[in-house]
DOMAR-157451 format. One record per residue (C-alpha): y, x, z; residue in three letters. Coordinates in pm, whole numbers, padded with zeros to 5 digits, always signed. Example, Ala and Ser with C-alpha at 12.3 -4.5 7.8 and 13.67 -1.06 7.14 Angstrom:
# DOMAR-157451
-00450+01230+00780ALA
-00106+01367+00714SER
# end
This chain:
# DOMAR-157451
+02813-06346+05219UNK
+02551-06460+05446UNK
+02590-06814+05658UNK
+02616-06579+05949UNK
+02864-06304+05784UNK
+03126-06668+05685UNK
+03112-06782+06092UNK
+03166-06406+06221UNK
+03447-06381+05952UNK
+03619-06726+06020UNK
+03599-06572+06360UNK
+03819-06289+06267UNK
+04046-06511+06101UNK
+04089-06732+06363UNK
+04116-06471+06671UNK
+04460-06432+06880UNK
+04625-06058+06877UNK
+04777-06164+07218UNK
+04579-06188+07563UNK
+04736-06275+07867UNK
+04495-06164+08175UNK
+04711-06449+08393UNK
+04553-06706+08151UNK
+04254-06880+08250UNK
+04256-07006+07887UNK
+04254-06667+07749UNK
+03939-06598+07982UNK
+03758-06898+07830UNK
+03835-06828+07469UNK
+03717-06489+07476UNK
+03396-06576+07627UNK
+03326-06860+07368UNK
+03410-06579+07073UNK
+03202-06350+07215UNK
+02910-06571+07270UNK
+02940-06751+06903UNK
+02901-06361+06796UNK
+02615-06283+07049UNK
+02416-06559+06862UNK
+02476-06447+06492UNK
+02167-06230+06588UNK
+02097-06125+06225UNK
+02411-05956+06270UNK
+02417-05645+06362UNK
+02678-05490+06664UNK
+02794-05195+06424UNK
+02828-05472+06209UNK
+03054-05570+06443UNK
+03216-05273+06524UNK
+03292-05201+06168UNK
+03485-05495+06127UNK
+03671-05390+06482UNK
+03820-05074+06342UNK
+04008-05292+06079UNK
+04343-05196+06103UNK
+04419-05559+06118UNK
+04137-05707+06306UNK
+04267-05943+06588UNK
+04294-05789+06999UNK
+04066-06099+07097UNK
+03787-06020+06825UNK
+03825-05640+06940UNK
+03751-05725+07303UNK
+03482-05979+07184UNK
+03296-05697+06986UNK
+03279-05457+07337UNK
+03148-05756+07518UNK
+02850-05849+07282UNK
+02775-05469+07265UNK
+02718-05506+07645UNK
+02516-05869+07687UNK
+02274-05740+07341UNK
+02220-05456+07594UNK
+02167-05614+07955UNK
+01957-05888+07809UNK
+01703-05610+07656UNK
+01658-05458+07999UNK
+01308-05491+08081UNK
+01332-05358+08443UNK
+01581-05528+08748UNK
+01882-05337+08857UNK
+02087-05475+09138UNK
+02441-05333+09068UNK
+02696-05345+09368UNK
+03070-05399+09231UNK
+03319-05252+09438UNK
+03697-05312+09455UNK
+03956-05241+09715UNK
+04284-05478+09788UNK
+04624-05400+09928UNK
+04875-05614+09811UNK
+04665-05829+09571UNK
+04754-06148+09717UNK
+04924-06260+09406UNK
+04652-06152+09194UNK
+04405-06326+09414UNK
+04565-06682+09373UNK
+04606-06905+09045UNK
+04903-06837+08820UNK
+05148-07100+08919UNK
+05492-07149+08873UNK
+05563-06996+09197UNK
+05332-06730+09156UNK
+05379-06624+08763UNK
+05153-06283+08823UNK
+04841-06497+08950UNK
+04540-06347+08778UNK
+04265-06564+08995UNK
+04104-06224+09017UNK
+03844-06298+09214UNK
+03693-06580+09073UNK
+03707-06424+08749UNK
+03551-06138+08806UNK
+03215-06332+08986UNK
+03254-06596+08617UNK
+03256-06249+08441UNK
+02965-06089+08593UNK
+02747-06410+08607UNK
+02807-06429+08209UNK
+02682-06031+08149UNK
+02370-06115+08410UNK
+02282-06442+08308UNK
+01910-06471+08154UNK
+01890-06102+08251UNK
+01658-05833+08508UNK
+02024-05733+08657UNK
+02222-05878+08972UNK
+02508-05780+09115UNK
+02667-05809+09416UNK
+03060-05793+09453UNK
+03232-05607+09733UNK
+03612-05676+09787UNK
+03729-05461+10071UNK
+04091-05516+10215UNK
+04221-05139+10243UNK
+04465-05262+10542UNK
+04664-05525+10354UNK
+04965-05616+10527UNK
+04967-05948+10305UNK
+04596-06093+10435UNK
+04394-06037+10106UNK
+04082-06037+10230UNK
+04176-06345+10454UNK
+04272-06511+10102UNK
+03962-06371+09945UNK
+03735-06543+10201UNK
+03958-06891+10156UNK
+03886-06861+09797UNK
+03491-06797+09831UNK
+03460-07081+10132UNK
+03367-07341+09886UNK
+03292-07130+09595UNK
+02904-07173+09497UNK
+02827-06790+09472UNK
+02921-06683+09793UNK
+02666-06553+09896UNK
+02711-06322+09641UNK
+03031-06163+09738UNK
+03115-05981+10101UNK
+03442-05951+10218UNK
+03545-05663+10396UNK
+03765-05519+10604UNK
+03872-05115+10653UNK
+04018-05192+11011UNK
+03714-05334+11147UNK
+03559-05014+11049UNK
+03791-04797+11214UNK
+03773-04528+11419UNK
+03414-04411+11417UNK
+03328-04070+11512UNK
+03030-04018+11258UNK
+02990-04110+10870UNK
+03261-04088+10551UNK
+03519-04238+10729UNK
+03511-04040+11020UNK
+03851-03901+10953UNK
+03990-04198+10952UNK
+04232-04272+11234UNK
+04326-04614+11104UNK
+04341-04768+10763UNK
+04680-04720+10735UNK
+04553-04358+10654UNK
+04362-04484+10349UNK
+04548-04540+10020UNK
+04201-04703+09841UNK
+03989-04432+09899UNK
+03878-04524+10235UNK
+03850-04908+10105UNK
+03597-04832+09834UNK
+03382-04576+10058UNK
+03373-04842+10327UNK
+03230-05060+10034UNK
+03016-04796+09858UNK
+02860-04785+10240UNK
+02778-05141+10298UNK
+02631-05182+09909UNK
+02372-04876+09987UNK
+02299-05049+10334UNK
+02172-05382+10101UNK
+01997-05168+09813UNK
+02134-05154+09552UNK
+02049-04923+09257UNK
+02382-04848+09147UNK
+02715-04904+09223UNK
+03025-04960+08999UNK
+03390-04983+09119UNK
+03689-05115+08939UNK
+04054-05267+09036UNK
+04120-05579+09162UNK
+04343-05675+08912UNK
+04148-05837+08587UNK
+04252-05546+08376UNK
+03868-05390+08324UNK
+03641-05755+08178UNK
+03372-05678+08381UNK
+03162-05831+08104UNK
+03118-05473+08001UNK
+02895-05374+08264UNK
+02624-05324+07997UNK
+02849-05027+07828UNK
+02794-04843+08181UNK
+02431-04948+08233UNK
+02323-04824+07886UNK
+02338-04450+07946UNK
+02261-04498+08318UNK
+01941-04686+08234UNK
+01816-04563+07866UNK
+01940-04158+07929UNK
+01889-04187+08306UNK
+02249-04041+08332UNK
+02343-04059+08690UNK
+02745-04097+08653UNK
+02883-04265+08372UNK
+03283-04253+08371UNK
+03484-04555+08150UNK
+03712-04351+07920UNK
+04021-04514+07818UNK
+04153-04209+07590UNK
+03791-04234+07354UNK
+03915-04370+07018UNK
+03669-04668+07017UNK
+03836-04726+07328UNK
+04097-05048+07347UNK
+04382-05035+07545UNK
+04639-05202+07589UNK
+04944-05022+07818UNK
+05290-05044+07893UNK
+05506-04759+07737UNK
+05435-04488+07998UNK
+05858-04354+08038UNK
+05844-04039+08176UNK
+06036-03752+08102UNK
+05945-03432+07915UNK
+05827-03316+08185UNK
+05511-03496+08203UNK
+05394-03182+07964UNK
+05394-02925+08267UNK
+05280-03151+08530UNK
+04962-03207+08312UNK
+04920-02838+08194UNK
+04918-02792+08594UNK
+04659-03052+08657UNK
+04472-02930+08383UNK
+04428-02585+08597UNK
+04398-02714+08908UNK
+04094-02956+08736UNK
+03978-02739+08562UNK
+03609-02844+08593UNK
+03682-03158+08505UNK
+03898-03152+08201UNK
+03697-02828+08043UNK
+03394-03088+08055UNK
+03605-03316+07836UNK
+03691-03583+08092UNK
+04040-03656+08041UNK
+04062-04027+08177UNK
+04005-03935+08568UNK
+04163-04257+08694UNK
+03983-04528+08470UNK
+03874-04806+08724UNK
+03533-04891+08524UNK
+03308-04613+08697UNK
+02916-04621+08755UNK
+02734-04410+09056UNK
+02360-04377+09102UNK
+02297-04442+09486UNK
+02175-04066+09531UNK
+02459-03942+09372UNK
+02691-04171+09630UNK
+02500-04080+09950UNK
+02568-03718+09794UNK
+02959-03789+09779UNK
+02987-03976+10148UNK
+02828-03657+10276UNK
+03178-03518+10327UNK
+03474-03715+10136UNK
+03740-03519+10099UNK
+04030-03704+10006UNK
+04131-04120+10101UNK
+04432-04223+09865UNK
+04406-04333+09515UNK
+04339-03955+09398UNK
+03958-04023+09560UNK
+03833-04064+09136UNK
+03879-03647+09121UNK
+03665-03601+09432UNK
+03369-03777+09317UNK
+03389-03587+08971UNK
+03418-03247+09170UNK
+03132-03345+09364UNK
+02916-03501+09100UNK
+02958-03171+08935UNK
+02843-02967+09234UNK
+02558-03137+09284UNK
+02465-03077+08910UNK
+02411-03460+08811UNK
+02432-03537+08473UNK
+02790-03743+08382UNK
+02863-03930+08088UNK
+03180-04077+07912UNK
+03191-04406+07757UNK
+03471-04621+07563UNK
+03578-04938+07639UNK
+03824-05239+07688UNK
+04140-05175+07920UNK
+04440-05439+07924UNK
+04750-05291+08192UNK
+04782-05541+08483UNK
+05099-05420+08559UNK
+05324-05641+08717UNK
+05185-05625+09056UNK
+05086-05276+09060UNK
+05182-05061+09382UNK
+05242-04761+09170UNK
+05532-04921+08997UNK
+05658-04992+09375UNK
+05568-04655+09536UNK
+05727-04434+09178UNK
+05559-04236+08928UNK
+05634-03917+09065UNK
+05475-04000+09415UNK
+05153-04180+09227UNK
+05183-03776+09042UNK
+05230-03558+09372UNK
+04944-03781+09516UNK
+04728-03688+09208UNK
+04819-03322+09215UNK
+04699-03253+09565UNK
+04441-03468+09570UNK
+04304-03303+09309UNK
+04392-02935+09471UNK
+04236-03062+09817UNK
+03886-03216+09642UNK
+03845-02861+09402UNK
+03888-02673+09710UNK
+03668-02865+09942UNK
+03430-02933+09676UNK
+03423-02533+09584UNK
+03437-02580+09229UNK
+03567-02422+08939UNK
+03951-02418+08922UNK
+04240-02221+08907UNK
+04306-02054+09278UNK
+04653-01920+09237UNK
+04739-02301+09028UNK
+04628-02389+09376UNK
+04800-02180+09605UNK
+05120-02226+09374UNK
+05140-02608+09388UNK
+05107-02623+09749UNK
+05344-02340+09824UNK
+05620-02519+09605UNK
+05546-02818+09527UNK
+05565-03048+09894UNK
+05663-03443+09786UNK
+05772-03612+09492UNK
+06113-03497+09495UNK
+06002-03164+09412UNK
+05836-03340+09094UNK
+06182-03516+09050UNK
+06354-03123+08947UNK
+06157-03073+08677UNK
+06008-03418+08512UNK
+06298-03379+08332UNK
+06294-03028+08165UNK
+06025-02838+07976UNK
+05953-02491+07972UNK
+05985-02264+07636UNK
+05637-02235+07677UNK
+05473-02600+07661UNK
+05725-02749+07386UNK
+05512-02669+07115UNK
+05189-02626+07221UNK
+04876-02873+07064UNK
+04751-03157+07360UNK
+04401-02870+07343UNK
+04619-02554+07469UNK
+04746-02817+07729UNK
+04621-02611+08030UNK
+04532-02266+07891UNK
+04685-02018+08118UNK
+04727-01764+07863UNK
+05028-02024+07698UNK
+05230-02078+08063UNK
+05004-01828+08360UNK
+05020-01981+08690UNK
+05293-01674+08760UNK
+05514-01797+08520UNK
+05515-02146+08662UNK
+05560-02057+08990UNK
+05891-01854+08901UNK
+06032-02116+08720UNK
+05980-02386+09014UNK
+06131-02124+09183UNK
+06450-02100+08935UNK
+06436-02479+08926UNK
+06500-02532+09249UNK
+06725-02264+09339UNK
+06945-02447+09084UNK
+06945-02730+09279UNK
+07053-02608+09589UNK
+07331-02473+09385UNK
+07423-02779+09217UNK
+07411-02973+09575UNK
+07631-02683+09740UNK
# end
């Protein structure tokens, strides 16, 4: 073994399988791994990567590997990019502030995320400017945001904003807008999409608030976007050289139908192999996001599908790429809100974006799903049954409407619910 291939392997050895996002110590460790690999510059990154897919390599080496994939990238740019990070908050004001014992879900989000992007840009032709916008918070996080960046030494790097002091206005995106309390994230990232365009930059990439995406990756989105001049690339969490790392998703059997409908009702999208809608690691060209805020169509959390639609219809070229996910999900509003709502919101946000968007999907999946299917208690009747048709299907017939037509679903829901209203009589 070289001197190089001993240091990168006593890195292996020593490498934790545990990371705690809440734990500024876990921050710093994994950025002193991944710079001790950056510098073993004889070694290669699928050098690297090979010793990732080790069944029993480390989580902390794996994470390390994606990170000095990015950085050996950035650093070889040879042109500036100014890339606009974009993240909406309701709610975060735990994840905002230092982990404490009062506050055991502190993530000290925002300060990690400018540390993060200051190591990916450092020495570099890239800058970045970060855009928190407060989607109507009833908890102050921008207000805690701004108390965090008064003495902070970047700044003048970050702008807080707020969706309330952007609302009403009778022209632009958010022009159906009555008030944020009529955006559900959507409206927040627009209303930060809009102010990054107003300062130039060349691209812009949104994420969560929470630390769950290291934003140290940046380089795995500005790789394709750069070198292949792809103008969307979408993070893919499902991608086996993906990591991630997620709670035990519990939902019933169910869960089968309500994708083989979204499957339809997306049918653009998932026939073109994008199967992680809802990643928060996304990267827009600034054409094709002045092509989007022509005419948003939907302002919750379903906003992802829109984009897709409409990146689609203007015929830009989209990309998928792998990378490192860790669940933050402790604080998360769609523990609090159900996973049947966070579904019903994704089902007809997706069925109001492929309609407004007039893009290929399945009309009577469409017209079905809004006849019958009108909240999340609708999703309650059947999350907990499977039709004859879908139990033994493969996850690729997941969607055909030759296995389970549109017809057929629609008279089930129909028999579904008709044995409800028995039951409840």
């Amino acid at each position: 073994m070289t001197a190089s291939e001993i240091i990168a392997q006593q890195a292996f050895e020593d490498a934790s399988d545990f990371f705690d996002l809440t734990e500024k110590q876990h921050q710093q460790r994994l950025l002193r791994l991944a710079n001790i690999l950056y510098c073993l510059t004889d070694l290669t990154t699928d050098y690297y990567k090979q010793l990732a897919s080790s069944d029993n390599c480390p989580l902390e080496f794996r994470l390390a590997v994606k990170l000095v994939e990015s950085k050996r990238y950035v650093l070889k740019l040879n042109r500036p990019v100014l890339v606009g990070v974009v993240f909406a908050m309701w709610g975060e004001h735990n994840r905002l502030k230092k982990k404490s014992p009062l506050n055991p879900n502190g993530e000290d989000s925002l300060r990690v995320k400018i540390e993060q992007l200051n190591w990916i840009t450092m020495g570099s032709m890239v800058d970045w400017h970060l855009y928190p916008v407060d989607d109507g918070c009833p908890d102050n996080s921008a207000g805690i945001a701004e108390q965090i960046l008064a003495d902070h030494p970047d700044k003048n790097k970050v702008s807080v904003l707020r969706l309330v002091d952007a609302l009403p206005v009778s022209e632009g995106p958010l022009k159906n807008l009555a008030s944020a309390d009529d955006s559900r994230k959507g409206g927040a990232i627009i209303l930060g999409c809009q102010q990054a365009l107003t300062d130039n930059v060349d691209c812009v990439m949104y994420t969560d608030a929470d630390n769950s995406v290291h934003l140290g990756q940046l380089g795995l989105l500005l790789k394709p976007y750069v070198s292949e001049s792809v103008k969307v690339v979408l993070g893919n969490r499902k991608h086996p050289d993906s990591i991630l790392v997620k709670q035990e998703e519990r939902w019933g059997v169910g869960i089968k139908t309500l994708r083989h409908m979204q499957r339809m009702i997306g049918r653009a999208i998932f026939s073109n192999n994008i199967q992680d809608t809802q990643a928060a690691f996304k990267l827009y060209d600034r054409e094709v996001i002045k092509y989007i805020l022509a005419e948003p169509s939907v302002y919750d959390f379903s906003f992802d599908t829109d984009w897709i639609f409409a990146a689609m219809k203007g015929e830009y070229p989209l990309l998928t790429v792998p990378f490192a996910f860790i669940d933050s999900d402790e604080e998360s509003a769609s523990l609090t809100q159900g996973p049947m709502t966070t579904w019903y919101t994704l089902l007809r946000g997706l069925a109001t974006a492929a309609k407004a968007r007039d893009i290929d999907h399945n009309h009577e999946m469409v017209r079905i799903f809004e006849d019958h299917i009108h909240s999340h208690a609708d999703l309650e009747l059947i999350i907990d049954d499977l039709p004859e048709q879908l139990r033994d299907i493969e996850e690729v017939d997941i969607g055909d409407p030759l296995i389970f037509a549109p017809r057929e679903i629609e008279h089930w829901l129909v028999e579904k619910k008709q044995v409800d209203v028995e039951t409840l009589s």
